[in-house]
Residue, then its C-alpha position, 0 to 999 in steps of 0.5 A: x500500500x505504501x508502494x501505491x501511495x506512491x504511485x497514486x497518491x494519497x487517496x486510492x481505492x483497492x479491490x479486495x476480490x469483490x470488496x472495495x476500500x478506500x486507503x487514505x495515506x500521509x499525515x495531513x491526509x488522515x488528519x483531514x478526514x478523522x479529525x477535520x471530517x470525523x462524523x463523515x468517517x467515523x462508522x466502523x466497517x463491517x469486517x465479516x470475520x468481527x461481525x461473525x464473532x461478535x454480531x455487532x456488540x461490544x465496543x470495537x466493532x459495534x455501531x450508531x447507538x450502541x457504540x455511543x453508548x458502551x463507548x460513553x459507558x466505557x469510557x466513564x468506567x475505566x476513568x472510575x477505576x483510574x485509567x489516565x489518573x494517579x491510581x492506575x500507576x499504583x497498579x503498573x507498579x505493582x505489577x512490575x514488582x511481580x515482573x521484576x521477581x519472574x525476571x530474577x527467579x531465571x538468575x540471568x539465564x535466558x527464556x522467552x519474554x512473550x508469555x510473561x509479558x502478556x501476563x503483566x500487562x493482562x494483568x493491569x486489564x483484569x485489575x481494572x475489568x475484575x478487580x484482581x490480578x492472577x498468578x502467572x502460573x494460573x492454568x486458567x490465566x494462562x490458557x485465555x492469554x493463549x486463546x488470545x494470542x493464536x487469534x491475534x495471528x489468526x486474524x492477520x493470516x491470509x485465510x482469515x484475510x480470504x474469509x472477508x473477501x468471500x465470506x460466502x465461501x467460509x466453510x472452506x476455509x479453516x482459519x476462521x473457524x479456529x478462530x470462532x471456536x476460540x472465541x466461543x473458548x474465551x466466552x466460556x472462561x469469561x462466564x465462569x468469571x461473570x457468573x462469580x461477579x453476580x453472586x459476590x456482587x454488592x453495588x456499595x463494593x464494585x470492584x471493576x469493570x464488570x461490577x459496574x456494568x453489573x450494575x448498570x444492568x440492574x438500574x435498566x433491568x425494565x427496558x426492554x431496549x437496553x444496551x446493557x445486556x449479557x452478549x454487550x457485557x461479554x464481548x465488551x470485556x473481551x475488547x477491552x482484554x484483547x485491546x489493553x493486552x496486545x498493543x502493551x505487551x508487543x510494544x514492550x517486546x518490542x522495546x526489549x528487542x531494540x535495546x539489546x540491538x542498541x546496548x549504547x542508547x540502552x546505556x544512555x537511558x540507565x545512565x539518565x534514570x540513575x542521575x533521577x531516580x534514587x537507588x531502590x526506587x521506581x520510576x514514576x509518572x512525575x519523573x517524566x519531565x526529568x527523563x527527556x531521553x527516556x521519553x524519547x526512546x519510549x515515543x521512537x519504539x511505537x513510532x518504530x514498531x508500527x503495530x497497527x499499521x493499518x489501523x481499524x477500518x472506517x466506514x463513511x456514514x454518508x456521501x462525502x466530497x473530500x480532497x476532490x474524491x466523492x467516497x460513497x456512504x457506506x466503503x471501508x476506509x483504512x487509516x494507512x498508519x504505515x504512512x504517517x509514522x514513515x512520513x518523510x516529511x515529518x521523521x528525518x529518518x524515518x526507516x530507522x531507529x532514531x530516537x531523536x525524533x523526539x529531541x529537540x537540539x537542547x535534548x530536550x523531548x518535543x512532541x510531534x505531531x504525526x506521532x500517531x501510532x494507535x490513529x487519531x480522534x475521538x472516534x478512536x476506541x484506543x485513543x478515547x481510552x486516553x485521558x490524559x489531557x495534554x494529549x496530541x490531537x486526540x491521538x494516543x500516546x506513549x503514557x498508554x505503557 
């Protein structure tokens, strides 16, 4: 797509056997039509394999009036139990004690990093989701992280690719059905927990997400319309579970990978922490300001690792004329993230692991304006999570680690 941006331009359409797409490449581009034009861009496409999974409900691929509403719900809730605000470190933190202890228990010998990061970072979510953490050794914790990770492969393979392009022909195709069978798995472990959570509930105790939405269910128990409803309550779980667990823990995997290719700015980062923070202490969110090359390396990782090139898919809500193209009400339009984050003409070196991107000639951190590696907007499920106040054209930065 890159190399069709190129060619055609930054606003090209392509043909995925019978299903066509809009593809907006380049920072001014997209920034045009999902900040300036976001209602006309802002429905989500149907992708066959989500709405085979999910029927529409939860948060990530739902529409119109229900996604307003678990979105504003959501959006509400984690703010609640301190997503953005001075709690949710106190959960990081805790955490990383754990991860540190799993870290030492190998006494320098090597082991994979995958498992165990997920795990952490999991483990933030279901703080939040159900008000606890689980062991790292927990069979059943662990085998939801491996549902959940053979379905984020899964779902970029080319037979999952080939079921939305002709979902007609599906029962060909084996992927997708491994996926829906792991889906329908992760339902199961799901419930056993929702089913706990109702017979312990106490609405003067709620102790996460789905207490909250528990709740909620019992203040609308006499509307037959309502959104609040177990299939909502299921799936809205497994967004924020997936969301929250992939993006954190690839990015920190990433982030090890390039600091041992780069042991001197791995160096520089310890040399600048050991002048900040006292020997035995942890790092914490008001040390940022004083640890600008931290900051930088931590932005240049996301901006690097690219993990979501291509972003969710969009849908128009209506006709739109926009840069000189009528796009018709209803095409996907997929947000080419690729483009931004490699924009020559906003990263000086944009193939390459640079972490002064973010450093002014002071060496002092600056923001940057196409630095959106999970879209922009408040249309953004990622984003919207994101409360921080001094965040960049509603774009989701780096204090998401």
């Amino acid at each position: 797509m890159l190399k069709l941006s190129e060619k055609y331009g930054d606003i090209f359409t392509v043909h995925f056997g019978p299903r066509k797409a809009v593809v907006l490449a380049g920072y001014e581009t997209i920034k045009d039509a999902l900040l300036n034009h976001a209602e006309e861009f802002g429905e989500r496409a149907e992708i066959p394999i989500f709405r085979k999974t999910t029927h529409g409900n939860g948060i990530v691929f739902s529409h119109g009036e229900l996604w307003k509403t678990m979105r504003r719900f959501t959006l509400s809730t984690l703010r609640d139990f301190g997503v953005g605000k001075k709690t949710i470190e106190v959960r990081i933190l805790e955490e990383l004690n754990f991860l540190i202890n799993y870290f030492e228990s190998h006494q320098e010998k090597p082991f994979d990093t995958t498992v165990i990061l997920n795990s952490a970072v999991s483990n933030v979510i279901c703080s939040i989701l159900f008000g606890e953490r689980f062991e790292y050794e927990d069979p059943i914790f662990l085998a939801l992280l491996k549902l959940l990770n053979e379905n984020t492969k899964l779902l970029g393979s080319p037979m999952v690719q080939l079921y939305n392009f002709y979902p007609s022909l599906g029962f060909l195709f084996g992927a997708p059905k491994t996926v829906l069978r792991n889906v329908d798995e992760l339902n199961a472990f799901l419930e056993k927990f929702f089913k706990k959570h109702r017979q312990e509930f106490n609405e003067n105790n709620l102790t996460g997400f789905v207490d909250a939405f528990l709740m909620k269910q019992q203040q609308e128990s006499r509307n037959s319309h309502t959104h609040f409803h177990n299939e909502n309550l299921l799936f809205s779980t497994l967004d924020l579970f997936a969301a929250g667990t992939e993006t954190t823990s690839t990015t920190v995997r990433w982030g090890l990978l390039l600091m041992m290719k780069y042991p001197e700015i791995q160096g520089r980062i310890q040399e600048e922490m050991d002048q900040v923070i006292e020997p035995g202490q942890m790092p914490m969110l008001e040390d940022r300001k004083k640890l600008p090359y931290t900051d930088a390396v931590i932005h240049e990782i996301q901006r690097f690792s690219n993990i979501i090139p291509m972003s969710v898919s969009r849908s128009t809500s209506t006709d739109v004329n926009f840069r000189g193209y009528m796009i018709p009400k209803g095409i996907e339009v997929i947000p080419l993230l690729t483009s931004v984050l490699k924009d020559k003409s906003h990263w000086e070196t944009p193939d390459q692991f640079n972490p002064s991107h973010f450093l002014d000639t002071d060496g002092s951190f600056t923001r940057k304006e196409a630095f959106i590696p999970f879209s922009i907007g408040n249309n953004n499920f990622l984003c919207s999570v994101c409360s921080y106040a001094d965040c960049t054209a509603g774009a989701a930065d780096a204090r998401h680690l």
